[in-house]
N, C-alpha and C positions, 0 to 999 in steps of 0.2 A: 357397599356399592352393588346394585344391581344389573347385569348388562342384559339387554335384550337380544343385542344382535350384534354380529362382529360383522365389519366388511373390509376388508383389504381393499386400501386407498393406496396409490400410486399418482405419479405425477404427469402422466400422460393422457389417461381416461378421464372421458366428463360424466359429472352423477349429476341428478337432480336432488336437491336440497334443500331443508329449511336452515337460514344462514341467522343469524342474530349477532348484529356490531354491539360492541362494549357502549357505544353512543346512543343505538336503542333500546336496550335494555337497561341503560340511565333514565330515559325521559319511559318507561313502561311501553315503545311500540314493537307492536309483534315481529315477529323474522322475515324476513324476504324470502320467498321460492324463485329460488334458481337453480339455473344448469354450472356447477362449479367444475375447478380444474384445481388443485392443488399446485401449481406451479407459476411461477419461478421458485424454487427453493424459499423458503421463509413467507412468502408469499400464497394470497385465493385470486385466483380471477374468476369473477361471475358476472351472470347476465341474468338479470330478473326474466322470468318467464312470463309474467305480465306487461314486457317492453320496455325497452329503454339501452342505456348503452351498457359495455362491457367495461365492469370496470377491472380495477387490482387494490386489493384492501391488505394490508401488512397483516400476517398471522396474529399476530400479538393487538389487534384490532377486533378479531371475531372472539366471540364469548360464548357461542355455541352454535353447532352443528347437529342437524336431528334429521330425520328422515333421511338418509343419506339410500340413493340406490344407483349404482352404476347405468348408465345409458346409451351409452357410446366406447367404445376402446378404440386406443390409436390418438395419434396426435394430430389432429384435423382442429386446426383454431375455431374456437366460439365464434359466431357469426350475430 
């Protein structure tokens, strides 16, 4: 296993991210860029940065996580 980069994720800070659901990488479509939040416990909540709503996708839902870089600290709700 190779790592590139380490980033200490926490549940209060928003990163921007490339997200890929278990759903899309069944049917081959690329990852969603969003602004994510690691919480509620077990739980992502994100918001495409190309628009649209915020959702919440069960951990056990996403199949990878890339580009990850913090953006924001603090618990200020996605908008």
């Amino acid at each position: 296993m190779y790592v590139e980069t380490v980033v200490q994720v926490n549940d209060h800070d928003t990163y921007q991210a490339s997200v890929r659901l278990r759903s899309a990488a069944a049917s081959s479509r690329p990852p969603i860029d969003a602004l994510v939040r690691f919480s509620p416990a077990g739980w992502l909540t994100m918001k495409p940065l190309a628009g649209g709503r915020v959702t919440v996708v069960s951990a056990a839902e996403v199949f990878d996580v890339s580009n990850i870089e913090r953006v924001q600290a603090g618990e200020e709700p996605l908008r």
